[in-house]
C-alpha positions in Angstrom: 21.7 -16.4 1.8 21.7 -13.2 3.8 18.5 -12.5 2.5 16.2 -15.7 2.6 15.0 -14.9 6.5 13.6 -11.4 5.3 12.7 -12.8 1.9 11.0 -15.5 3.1 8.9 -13.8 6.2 8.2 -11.0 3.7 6.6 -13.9 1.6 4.7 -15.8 4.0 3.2 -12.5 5.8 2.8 -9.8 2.7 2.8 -11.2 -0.5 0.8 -14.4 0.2 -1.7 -12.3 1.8 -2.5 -9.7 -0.9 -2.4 -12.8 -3.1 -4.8 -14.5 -1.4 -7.1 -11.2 -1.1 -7.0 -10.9 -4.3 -7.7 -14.9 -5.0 -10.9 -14.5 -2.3 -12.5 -11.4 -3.6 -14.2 -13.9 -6.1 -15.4 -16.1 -3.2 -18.5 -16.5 -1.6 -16.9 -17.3 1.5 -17.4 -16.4 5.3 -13.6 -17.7 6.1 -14.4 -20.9 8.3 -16.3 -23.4 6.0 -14.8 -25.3 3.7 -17.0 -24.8 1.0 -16.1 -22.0 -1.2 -18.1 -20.8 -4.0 -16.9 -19.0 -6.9 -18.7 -16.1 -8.0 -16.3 -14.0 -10.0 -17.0 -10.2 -9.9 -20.2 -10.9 -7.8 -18.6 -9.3 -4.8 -17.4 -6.5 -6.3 -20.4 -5.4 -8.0 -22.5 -5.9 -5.2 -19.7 -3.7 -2.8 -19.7 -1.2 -6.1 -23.7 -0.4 -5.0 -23.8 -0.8 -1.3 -24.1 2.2 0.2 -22.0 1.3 3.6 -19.0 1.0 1.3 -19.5 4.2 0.0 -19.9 5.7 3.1 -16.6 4.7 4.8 -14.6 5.8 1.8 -16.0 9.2 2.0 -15.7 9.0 6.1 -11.5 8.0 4.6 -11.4 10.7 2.0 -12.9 13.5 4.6 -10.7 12.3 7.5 -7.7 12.6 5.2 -8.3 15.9 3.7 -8.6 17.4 7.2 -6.3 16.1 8.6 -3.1 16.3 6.8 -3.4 20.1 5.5 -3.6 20.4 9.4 -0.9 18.2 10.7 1.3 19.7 7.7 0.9 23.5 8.4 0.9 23.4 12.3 4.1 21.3 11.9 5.6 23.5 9.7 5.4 26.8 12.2 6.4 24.7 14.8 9.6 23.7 13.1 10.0 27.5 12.1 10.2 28.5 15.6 12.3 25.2 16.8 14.9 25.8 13.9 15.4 29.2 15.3 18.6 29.7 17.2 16.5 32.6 19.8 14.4 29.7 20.9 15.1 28.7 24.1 14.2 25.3 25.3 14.6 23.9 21.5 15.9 20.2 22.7 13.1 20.1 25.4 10.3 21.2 22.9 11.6 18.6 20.3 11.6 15.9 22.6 8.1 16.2 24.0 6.4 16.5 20.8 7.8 13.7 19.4 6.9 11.4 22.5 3.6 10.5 21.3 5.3 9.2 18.2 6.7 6.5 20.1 3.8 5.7 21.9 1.7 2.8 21.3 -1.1 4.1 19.3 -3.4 1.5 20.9 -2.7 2.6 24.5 -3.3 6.3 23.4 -6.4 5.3 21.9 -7.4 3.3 25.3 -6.3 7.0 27.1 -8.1 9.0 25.4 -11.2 7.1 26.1 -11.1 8.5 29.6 -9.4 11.9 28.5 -12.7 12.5 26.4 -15.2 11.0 28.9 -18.3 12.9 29.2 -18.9 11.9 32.8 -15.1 12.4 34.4 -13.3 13.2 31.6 -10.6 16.3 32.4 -11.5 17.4 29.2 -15.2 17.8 30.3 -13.8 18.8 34.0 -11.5 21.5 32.8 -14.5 23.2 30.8 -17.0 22.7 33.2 -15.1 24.6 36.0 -14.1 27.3 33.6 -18.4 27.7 33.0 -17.4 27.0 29.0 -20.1 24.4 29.1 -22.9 23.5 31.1 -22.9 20.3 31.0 -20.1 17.5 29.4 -19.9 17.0 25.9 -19.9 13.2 24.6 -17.0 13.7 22.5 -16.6 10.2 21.1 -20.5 9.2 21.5 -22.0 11.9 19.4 -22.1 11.5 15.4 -21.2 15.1 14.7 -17.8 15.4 17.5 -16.6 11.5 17.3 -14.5 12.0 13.7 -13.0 15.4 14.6 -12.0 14.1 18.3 -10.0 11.1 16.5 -8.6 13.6 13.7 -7.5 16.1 16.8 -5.6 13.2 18.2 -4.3 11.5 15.1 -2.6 15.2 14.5 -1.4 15.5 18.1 0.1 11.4 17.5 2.2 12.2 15.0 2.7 15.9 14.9 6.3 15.7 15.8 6.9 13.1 13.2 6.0 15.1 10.8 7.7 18.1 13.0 11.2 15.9 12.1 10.5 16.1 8.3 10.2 19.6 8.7 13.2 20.2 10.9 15.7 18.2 8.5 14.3 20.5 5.4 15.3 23.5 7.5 18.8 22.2 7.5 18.7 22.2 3.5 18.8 25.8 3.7 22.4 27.4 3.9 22.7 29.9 6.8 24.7 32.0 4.4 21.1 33.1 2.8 19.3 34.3 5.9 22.4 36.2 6.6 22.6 37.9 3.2 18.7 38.7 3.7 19.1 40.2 6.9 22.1 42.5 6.1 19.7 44.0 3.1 17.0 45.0 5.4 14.6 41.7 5.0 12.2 41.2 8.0 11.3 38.1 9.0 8.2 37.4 6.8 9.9 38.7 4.0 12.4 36.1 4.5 10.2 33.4 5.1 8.2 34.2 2.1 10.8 34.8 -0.4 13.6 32.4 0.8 12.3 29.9 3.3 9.3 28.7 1.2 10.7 28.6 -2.0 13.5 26.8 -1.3 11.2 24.0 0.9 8.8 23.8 -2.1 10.2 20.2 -2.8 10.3 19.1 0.9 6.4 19.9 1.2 5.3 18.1 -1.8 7.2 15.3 -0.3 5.7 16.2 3.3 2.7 16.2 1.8 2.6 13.3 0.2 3.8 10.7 3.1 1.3 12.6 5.6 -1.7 11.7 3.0 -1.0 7.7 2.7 -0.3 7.8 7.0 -4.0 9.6 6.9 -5.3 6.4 5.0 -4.2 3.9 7.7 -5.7 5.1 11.1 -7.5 1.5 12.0 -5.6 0.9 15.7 -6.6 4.4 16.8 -10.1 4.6 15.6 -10.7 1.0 16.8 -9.6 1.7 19.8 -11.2 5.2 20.7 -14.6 4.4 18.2 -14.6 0.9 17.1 -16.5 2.8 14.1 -19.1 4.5 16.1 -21.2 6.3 17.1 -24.1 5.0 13.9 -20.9 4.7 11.8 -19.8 8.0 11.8 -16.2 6.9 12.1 -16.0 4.0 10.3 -13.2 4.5 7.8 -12.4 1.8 4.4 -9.9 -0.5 7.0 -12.7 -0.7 10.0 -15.7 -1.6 7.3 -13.3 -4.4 6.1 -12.7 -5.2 9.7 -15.9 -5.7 10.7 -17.6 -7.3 7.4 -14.9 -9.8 7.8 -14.5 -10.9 11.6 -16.9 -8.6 13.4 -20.6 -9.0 11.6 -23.1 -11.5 13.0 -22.0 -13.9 10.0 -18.6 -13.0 8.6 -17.8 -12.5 4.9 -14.5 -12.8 4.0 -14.7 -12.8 0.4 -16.9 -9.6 0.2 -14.3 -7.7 2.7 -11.1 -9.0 0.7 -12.7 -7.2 -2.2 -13.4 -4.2 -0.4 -9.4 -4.2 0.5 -8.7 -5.0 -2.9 -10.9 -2.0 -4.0 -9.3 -0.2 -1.4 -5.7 -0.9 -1.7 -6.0 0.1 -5.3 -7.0 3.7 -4.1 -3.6 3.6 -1.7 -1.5 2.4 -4.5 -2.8 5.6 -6.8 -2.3 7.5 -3.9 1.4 5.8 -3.9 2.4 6.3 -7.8 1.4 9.7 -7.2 3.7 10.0 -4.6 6.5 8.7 -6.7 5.6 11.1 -9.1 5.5 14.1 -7.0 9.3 13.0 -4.9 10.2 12.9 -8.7 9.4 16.3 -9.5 10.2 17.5 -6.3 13.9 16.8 -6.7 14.0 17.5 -10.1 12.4 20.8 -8.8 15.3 20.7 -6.5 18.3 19.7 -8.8 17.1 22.3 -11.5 17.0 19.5 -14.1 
């Protein structure tokens, strides 16, 4: 009884949705008529050879593998030098990294639109008057700059969450150890390198792991600060479904639910390797 509100909502806004996705991706159907034509695999061997298609999921799988080794190592020094009792300021630090967690990722995206602006941007400003450049640089409106702008400010959006992960593995480690260490003559690298990282082995598989399925789902921020552009250079898998099924000139809902199909199998491997790695990650842990 408890549970049929959550059950039920769950229902009605996940489950009937992939359902249907699933049940469309063998439509020839633009999502407004009611005529629906059945065409079986049609759509998916025609998304299988279009080259669009192709492109976003390597735009994904480059965005990805950027930006999580990035978000994941910068993290982790920052948590070194929070966790440490000689850092003065820890609370402050902590709190102000983690503020752009909390923040709407649409309104950051809708900031950094003037942030990055090549006319008045500060960005552009600040280099300007320190003669970096000569003149501004079109951050978001230039194929080669557009991705790497969005991937700087996905990893400054949600740094500190991953900061947090980082912070609570730190606590895992017993004080007692550093101690010992210190007392024999260990310096700090020695420290880090032979206790500190070792023992957080598990914790960064796990790390790891969450921080490459958040990668995969980056559509608010890159709608928001690229809409796809400039010449699709930032048009990731959730955008291209986007616009092939509400923003192209005549909408195909059919052929985008079987991109998401296509694509949500790629996020559920990602998932079951996930489970896999938390698996041996605490087995890692538990010594079993």
């Amino acid at each position: 009884m408890f549970l049929l509100p959550t059950v039920v909502l769950y229902g009605v806004f996940t489950v009937y949705p992939i359902i249907g996705s699933y049940w469309y991706s063998f439509l020839d159907w633009n999502g407004f008529d009611t005529v629906r034509t059945w065409i079986g695999l049609g759509n998916y061997v025609e998304i299988l050879h279009d080259p669009q298609f192709w492109n976003s999921f390597k735009i994904t799988v480059l965005f990805t593998v950027v930006t999580v080794p990035a978000k994941v190592i910068l993290s982790f020094l920052a948590a070194m030098l929070l966790n440490s009792p000689r850092m003065p300021w820890r609370g402050f630090f902590r709190t102000a990294l983690f503020l752009p967690v909390v923040t709407t990722t649409a309104i950051v995206g809708v900031v950094m639109q003037f942030i990055f602006d090549p006319a008045s941007g500060p960005i552009n400003l600040i280099m300007l008057k320190l003669g970096i450049v000569s003149q501004g640089i079109n951050f978001l409106g230039s194929p080669r700059t557009a991705l790497w702008t969005v991937g700087g400010v996905y990893v400054w959006k949600w740094f500190g969450q991953t900061l947090i992960y980082w912070l609570a593995a730190l606590q895992t480690v017993p004080p007692d150890t550093y101690e010992a260490a210190a007392i024999d003559g260990a310096s700090s690298i020695r420290i880090t390198r032979h206790i500190t990282l070792p023992l957080l082995r598990p914790f960064a598989v796990i790390i790891t792991l969450l921080s490459l399925e958040e990668a995969l789902h980056v559509f608010d921020l890159m709608l928001t600060m690229t809409g796809g552009g400039p010449s699709q250079s930032t048009q990731i898998m959730e955008l291209y479904i986007y616009n092939t099924a509400f923003a192209a000139t005549v909408p195909r809902l059919g052929y985008a639910s079987a991109a998401a199909v296509l694509f949500g199998l790629f996020v559920c491997a990602i998932g079951v390797i996930q489970l896999v790695g938390i698996r041996t990650a605490q087995r890692a842990r538990t010594g079993r």
